[in-house]
C-alpha positions in Angstrom: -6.3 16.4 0.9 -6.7 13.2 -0.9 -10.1 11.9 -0.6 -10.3 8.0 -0.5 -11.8 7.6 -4.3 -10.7 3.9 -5.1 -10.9 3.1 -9.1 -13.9 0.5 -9.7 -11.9 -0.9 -12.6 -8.7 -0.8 -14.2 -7.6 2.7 -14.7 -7.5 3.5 -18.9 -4.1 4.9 -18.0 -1.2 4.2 -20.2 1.4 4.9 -17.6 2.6 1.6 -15.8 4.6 2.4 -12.6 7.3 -0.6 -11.4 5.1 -2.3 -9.2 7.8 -1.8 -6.2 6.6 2.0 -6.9 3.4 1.2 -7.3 3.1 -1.3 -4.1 5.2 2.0 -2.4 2.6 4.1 -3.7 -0.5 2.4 -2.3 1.5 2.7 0.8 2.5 6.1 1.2 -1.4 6.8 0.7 -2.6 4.1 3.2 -0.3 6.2 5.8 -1.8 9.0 5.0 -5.4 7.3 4.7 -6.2 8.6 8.2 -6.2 12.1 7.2 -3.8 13.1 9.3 -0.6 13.4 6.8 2.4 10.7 7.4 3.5 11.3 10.6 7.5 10.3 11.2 6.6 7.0 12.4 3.9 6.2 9.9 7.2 7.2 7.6 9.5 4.8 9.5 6.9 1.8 9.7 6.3 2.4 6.1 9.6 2.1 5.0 10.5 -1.2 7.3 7.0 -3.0 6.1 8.5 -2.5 2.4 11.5 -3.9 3.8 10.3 -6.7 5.0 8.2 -8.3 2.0 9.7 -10.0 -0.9 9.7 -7.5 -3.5 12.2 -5.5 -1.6 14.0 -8.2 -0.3 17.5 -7.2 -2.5 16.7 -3.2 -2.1 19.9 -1.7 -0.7 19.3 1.9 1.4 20.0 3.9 -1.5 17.4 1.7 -3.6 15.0 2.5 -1.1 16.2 6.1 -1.4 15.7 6.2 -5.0 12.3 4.8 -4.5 11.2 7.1 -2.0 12.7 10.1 -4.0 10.6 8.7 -7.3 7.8 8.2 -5.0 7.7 11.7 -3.9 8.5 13.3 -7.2 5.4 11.4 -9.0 3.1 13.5 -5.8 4.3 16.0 -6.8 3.4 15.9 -10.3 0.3 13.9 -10.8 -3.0 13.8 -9.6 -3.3 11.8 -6.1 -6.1 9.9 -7.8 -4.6 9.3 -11.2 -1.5 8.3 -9.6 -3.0 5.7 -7.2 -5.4 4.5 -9.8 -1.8 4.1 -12.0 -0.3 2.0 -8.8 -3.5 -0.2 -8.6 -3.4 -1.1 -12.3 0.3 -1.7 -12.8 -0.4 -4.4 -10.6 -0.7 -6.9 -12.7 0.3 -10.3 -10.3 -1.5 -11.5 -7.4 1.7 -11.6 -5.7 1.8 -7.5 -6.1 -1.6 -6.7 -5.6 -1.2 -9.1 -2.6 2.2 -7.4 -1.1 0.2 -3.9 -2.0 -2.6 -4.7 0.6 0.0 -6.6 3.1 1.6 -3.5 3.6 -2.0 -0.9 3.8 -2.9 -3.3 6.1 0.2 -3.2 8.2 0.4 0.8 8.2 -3.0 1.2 8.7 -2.9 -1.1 12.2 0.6 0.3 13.2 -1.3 2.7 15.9 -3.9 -0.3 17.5 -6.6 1.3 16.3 -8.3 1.2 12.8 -11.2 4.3 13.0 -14.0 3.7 10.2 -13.1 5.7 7.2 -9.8 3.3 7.4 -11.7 0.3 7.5 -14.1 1.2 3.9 -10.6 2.7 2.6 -8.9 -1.2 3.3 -12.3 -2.7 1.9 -12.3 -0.2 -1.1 -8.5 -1.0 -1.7 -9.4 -5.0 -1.2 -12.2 -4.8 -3.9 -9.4 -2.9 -6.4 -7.0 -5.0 -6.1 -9.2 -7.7 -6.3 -8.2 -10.1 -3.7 -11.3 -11.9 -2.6 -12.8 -12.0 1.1 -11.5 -15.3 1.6 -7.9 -14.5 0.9 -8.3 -10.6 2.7 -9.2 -13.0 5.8 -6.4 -15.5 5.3 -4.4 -12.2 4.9 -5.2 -10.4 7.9 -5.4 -13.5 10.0 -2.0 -14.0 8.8 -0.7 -10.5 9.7 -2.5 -10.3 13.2 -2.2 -13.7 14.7 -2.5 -14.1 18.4 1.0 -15.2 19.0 2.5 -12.6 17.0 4.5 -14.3 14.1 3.9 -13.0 10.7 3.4 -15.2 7.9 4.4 -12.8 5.5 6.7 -11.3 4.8 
């Protein structure tokens, strides 16, 4: 199983993944960050929290069929932790590295409950994609407002 090893720097890698597969990427493995393997509504949330932020915003289905099929084939072929050291360093734009940790966050708090080892692997993934405490606040404070609204999206 894929043990929560987070680069501490930019990966030397010279494969660059789109960052929609990369931000795809870093979620299919915060779904799965629990241990447990992506259960069918970790799947389903995972999907609709890509739909919902911008760099998806003009994905048709079978877009977000292709990605999912290019998503799979890359797990199938590389290294879980080359390939998510890849996703974090072809993300090269806050905006990215920002929608990459919008939607961890979102499938990681889908079931209420947020155990320890997904908590360090959300501060691990913070500190790689090198979004500051500040903004991870503004983030999450964002996301989990009291009244429910997202602000991003």
């Amino acid at each position: 199983m894929f043990k929560r090893k987070l680069p501490k720097s930019r990966s030397t890698s010279s494969v660059v993944l789109e960052p929609e597969v990369a931000i795809a990427v870093i979620g299919h493995f915060s779904a799965v960050a629990d241990d447990q393997g992506l259960s069918r509504t970790e799947k389903y949330v995972l999907s609709e929290m890509l739909a919902s932020i911008s760099q998806f915003e003009k994905f048709s289905q079978k877009d977000f069929e292709k990605l999912t099929s290019k998503v799979y084939g890359l797990l199938e072929k590389t290294k879980r932790e080359d390939l998510f050291e890849q996703a974090i360093a072809s993300l090269l734009d806050t905006d990215n590295r920002e929608a990459a940790y919008i939607t961890a966050l979102l499938v990681v708090g889908i079931d209420d409950e947020v155990p320890k080892t997904e908590q360090n692997y959300i501060s691990k993934l913070q500190e790689a994609l090198k979004i500051s405490d500040k903004r991870a606040q503004e983030i999450i404070d964002g996301i989990f407002a009291e009244d429910g609204e997202e602000e991003y999206g």
